[in-house]
BABA-231623 format. One record per residue (C-alpha): residue in one letter; residue number from 1; x, y, z. Coordinates in nm, 2 decimals. Example, Ala and Ser with C-alpha at 12.3 -4.5 7.8 and 13.67 -1.06 7.14 Angstrom:
# residues 2
{r a; 1; {1.23; -0.45; 0.78}} {r s; 2; {1.37; -0.11; 0.71}} 
END
This chain:
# residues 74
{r x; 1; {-9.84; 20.07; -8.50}} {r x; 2; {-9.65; 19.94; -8.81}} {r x; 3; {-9.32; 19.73; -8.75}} {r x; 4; {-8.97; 19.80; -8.94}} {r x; 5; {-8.73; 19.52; -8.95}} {r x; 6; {-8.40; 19.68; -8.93}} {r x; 7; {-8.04; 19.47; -9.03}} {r x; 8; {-7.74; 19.56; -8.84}} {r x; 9; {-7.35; 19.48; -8.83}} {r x; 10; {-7.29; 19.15; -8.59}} {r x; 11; {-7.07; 19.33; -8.41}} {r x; 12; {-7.30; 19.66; -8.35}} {r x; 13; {-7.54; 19.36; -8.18}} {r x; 14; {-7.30; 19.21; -7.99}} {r x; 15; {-7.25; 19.58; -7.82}} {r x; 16; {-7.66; 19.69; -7.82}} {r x; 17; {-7.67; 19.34; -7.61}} {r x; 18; {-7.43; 19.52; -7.37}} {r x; 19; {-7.67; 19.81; -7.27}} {r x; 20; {-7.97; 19.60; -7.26}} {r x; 21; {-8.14; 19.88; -7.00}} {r x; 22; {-8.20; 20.07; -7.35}} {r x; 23; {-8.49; 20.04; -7.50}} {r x; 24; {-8.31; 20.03; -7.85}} {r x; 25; {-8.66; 20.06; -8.05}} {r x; 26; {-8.72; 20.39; -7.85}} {r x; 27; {-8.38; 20.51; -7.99}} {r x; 28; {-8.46; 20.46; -8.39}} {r x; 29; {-8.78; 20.60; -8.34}} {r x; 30; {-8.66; 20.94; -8.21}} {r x; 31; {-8.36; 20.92; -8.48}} {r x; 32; {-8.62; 20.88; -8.75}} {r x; 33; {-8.84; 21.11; -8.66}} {r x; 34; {-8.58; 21.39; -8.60}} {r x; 35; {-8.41; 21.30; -8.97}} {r x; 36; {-8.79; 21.37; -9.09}} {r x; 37; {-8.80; 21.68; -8.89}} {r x; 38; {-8.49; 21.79; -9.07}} {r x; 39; {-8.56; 21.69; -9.41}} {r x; 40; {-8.95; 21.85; -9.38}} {r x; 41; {-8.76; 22.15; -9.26}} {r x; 42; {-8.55; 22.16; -9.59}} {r x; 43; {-8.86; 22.06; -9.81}} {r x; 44; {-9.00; 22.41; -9.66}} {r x; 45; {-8.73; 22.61; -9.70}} {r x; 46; {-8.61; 22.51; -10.01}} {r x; 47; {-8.96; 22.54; -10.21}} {r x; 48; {-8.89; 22.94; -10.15}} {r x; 49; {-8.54; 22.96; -10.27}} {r x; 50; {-8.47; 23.10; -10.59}} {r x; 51; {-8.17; 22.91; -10.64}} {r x; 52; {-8.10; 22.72; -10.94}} {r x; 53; {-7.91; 22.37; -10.90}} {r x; 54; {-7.60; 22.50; -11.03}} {r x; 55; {-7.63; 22.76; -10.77}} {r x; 56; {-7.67; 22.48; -10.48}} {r x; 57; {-7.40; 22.28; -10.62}} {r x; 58; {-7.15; 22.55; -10.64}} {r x; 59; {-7.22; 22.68; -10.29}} {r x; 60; {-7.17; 22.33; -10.16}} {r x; 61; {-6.88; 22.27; -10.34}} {r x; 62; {-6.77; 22.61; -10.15}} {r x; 63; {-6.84; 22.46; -9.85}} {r x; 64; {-6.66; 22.14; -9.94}} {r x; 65; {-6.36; 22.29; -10.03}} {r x; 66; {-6.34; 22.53; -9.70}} {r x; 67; {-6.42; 22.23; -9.45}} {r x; 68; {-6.12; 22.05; -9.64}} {r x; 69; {-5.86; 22.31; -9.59}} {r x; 70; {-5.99; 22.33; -9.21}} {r x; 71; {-5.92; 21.95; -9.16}} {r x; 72; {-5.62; 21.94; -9.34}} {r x; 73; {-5.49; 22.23; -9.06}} {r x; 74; {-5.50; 22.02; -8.74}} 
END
């Protein structure tokens, strides 16, 4: 199995070095492999849409927009 080296804040160490009874490399690994899940998910759904770029971009800036107004409520 190949090996990743992996940099991390000082202080994000000094806390993994609290839970030493979790097996840290476990954790990645199941991270990374979900984000692949996810993006393989969007590769396959997005090779059938007929959406253009522009349409993507103003649908997210929809979205953008909407989730700002929520915040801003609380």
């Amino acid at each position: 199995m190949p090996n990743v080296t992996l940099s991390i804040p000082e202080a994000l160490h000094e806390k993994m070095k609290k839970h030493s009874e979790i097996r840290w490399s476990e954790v990645v690994r199941k991270t990374i492999s979900e984000k692949i899940e996810d993006l393989e998910l969007m590769e396959k759904l997005s090779k059938r849409s007929k959406l253009t770029q522009a349409d993507v971009d103003e649908i997210a800036h929809k979205i953008n927009r909407d989730v700002f107004k929520e915040l801003n409520k609380r």
